[in-house]
Residue, then its C-alpha position, 0 to 999 in steps of 0.5 A: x287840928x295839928x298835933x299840938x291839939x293833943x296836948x290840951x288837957x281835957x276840961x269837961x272830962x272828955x275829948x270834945x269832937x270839935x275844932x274848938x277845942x273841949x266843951x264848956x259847960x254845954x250838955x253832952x247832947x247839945x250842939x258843937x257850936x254856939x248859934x251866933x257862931x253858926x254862920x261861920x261853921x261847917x255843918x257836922x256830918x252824922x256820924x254812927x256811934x262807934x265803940x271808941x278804943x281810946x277815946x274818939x279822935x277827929x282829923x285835920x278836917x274837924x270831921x269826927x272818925x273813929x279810933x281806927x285810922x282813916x287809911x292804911x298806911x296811918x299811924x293812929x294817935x292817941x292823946x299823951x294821958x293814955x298807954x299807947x299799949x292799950x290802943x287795939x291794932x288796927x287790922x284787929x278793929x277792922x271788919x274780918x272781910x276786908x284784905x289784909x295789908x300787903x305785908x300779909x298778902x301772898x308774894x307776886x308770881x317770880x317773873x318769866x325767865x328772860x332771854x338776856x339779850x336784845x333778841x330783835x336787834x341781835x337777829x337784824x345784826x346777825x341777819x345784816x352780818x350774813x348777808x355782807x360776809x356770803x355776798x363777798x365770799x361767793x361774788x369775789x374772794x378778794x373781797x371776803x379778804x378784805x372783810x377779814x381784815x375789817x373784822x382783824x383790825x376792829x378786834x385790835x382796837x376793841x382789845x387794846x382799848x379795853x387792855x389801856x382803860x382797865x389795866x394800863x397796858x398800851x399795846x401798841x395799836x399801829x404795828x398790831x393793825x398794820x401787821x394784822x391785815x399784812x398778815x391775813x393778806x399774806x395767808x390768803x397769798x402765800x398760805x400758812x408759811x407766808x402767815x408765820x412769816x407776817x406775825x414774827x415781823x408783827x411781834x419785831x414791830x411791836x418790840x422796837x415801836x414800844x422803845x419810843x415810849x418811857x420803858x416803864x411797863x416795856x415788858x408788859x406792853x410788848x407782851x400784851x402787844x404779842x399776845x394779841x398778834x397771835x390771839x387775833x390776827x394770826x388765828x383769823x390767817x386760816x379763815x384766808x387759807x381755807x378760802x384759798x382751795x378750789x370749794x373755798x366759799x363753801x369751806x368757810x361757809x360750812x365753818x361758819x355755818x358750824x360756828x354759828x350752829x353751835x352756839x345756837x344749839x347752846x343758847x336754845x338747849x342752855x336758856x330752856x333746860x340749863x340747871x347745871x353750871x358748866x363753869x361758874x367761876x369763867x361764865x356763869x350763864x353756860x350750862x352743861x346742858x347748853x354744851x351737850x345742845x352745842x355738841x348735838x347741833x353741831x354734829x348735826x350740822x356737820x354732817x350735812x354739810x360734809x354731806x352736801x357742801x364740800x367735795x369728797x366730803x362723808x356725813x361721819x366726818x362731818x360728825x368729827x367736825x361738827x364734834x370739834x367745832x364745839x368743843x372749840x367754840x366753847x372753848x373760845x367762848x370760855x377764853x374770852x370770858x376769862x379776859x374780861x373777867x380779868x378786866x371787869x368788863x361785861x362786853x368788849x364793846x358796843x359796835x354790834x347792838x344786841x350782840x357787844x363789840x366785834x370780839x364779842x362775836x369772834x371769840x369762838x370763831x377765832x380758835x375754831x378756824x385753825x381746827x376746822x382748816x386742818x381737819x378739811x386738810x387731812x379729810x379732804x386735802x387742800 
């Protein structure tokens, strides 16, 4: 039966339960169908008698149901004579023991807290990371340079990737990675004089590279080109300076160490008890209470490794390094969230999987290096 069938008007005075449109003439308790129409018919199933709301309806099949709708989510029709407002409602004509529809129903339990993170592919990279950096470190120092440098030059690039697809800016790449590797090189060499030295040529480079381009957007170039000199290169010169000491792999081991623990300690304490934001507007992940989870790691940690890795070092001053190294590194957390903030990106890049790009991971090691170098120098000499 279409919906064209509800237009007929009724010729006997009822709704006939059939396909064939209303009975003629036939008694109320007759058959359906004439007998010499009988061969070609379906048999009529049994039906109980139902108090009809409206009259009986039938569906496309020609079975007989009741006023009701056979599912759910069926709007119930009624012919064009009756009010549709004198219809009952649907769940108030059905048996009380049935559930209710799912609108009705209670709303689902909140889904489990989630971590954030790829937590497997986070840990193997990490795992991998270590692994490369203590075999260099502890096998030859030279090497551990040269992964410096690595790490130096994939930041450029990630940075002034970013700077030119979401700003414009085109720090010159070429004088920034040639003059950030001469950089580490010469702080591992010639120490903290030969480190100075390295960035003002690096800063010329990029002044006089940038004047083979149209000088539109020159001083914002040069700027950013400047800015990324000092905010990468330059801070990872005192990782190669710290190495440079007769315990130098353990100092850059404990500095590391330190780093790392810190931030575990924020992710751990911050994931499972953070409920106040420590700076929404930067990066709203971090809580107050993943920073106070950095800072008790992080001393902790210290002070073992004062205790027990580096020469003439105490457990207290392992507390004022582990104290700083967190406060530096959430520092240089928040740094880096503000960059991309500005750039509307989530993550500097996608190199490290379950991590983002190199900046990703170096945004608290970098402003954590210079600290950490100069309080082993007053605590401990050079």
């Amino acid at each position: 039966m279409n919906d064209s069938s509800w237009g007929a008007p009724p010729e006997a005075g009822y709704w006939g339960p059939s396909d064939q449109g209303p009975v003629q003439g036939a008694a109320p308790a007759g058959p359906a169908y004439d007998a010499h129409n009988a061969q070609q018919t379906r048999p009529m199933p049994i039906v109980p008698d139902v108090p009809a709301h409206g009259g009986d309806q039938d569906d496309d099949r020609g079975a007989a149901r009741t006023g009701g709708p056979l599912f759910r989510d069926e709007t119930p029709r009624t012919p064009p004579h009756q009010d549709p407002s004198s219809q009952v409602p649907f769940h108030q004509s059905q048996n009380p023991q049935e559930p209710m529809s799912s609108a009705a129903q209670p709303a689902p339990a909140p889904p489990k807290k989630s971590a954030g993170r790829d937590l497997g592919a986070a840990i193997g990279v990490g795992v991998a990371l270590g692994a490369v950096i203590v075999a260099s470190l502890f096998v030859v120092k030279a090497a551990f340079v040269g992964v410096i440098t690595v790490a130096v030059v994939v930041g450029l690039w990630e940075l002034t990737s970013r700077l030119s697809e979401q700003k414009g800016i085109k720090a010159p790449l070429v004088p920034l990675a040639v003059g950030g590797a001469a950089m580490v090189i010469a702080g591992y060499v010639r120490g903290a004089e030969g480190a100075w030295v390295a960035m003002a040529l690096t800063a010329l480079a990029v002044l006089v590279w940038r004047m083979t381009e149209p000088p539109e957007g020159y001083l914002k170039d040069v700027t950013a080109g400047v800015f990324a000199a000092f905010y990468i290169p330059f801070l990872a010169t005192f990782v190669a300076m710290m190495l440079t000491a007769d315990d130098g792999a353990r100092r850059v081991l404990t500095f590391l160490l330190l780093a790392v623990i810190s931030d575990t300690g924020a992710y751990a304490v911050g994931w499972r008890f953070g409920k106040h934001k420590l700076a929404p507007r930067i990066s709203p992940g971090k809580t107050r209470e993943g920073l106070l989870g950095a800072l008790a790691f992080a001393m902790v940690g210290g002070a073992l490794c004062m205790q027990f890795l580096i020469d003439d070092g105490t457990w207290w001053q392992g507390l004022i390094v582990g104290l700083a190294v967190a406060a530096s590194a959430t520092l240089g957390d928040l740094g880096e969230s503000m960059i991309k903030r500005d750039l509307g990106i989530k993550d500097m890049g996608t190199l490290l999987p379950g991590h983002g790009g190199i900046m990703d991971r170096l945004d608290s090691l970098l402003p954590t290096a210079p600290v950490v170098w100069l309080l082993l120098v007053l605590f401990v000499g050079s």
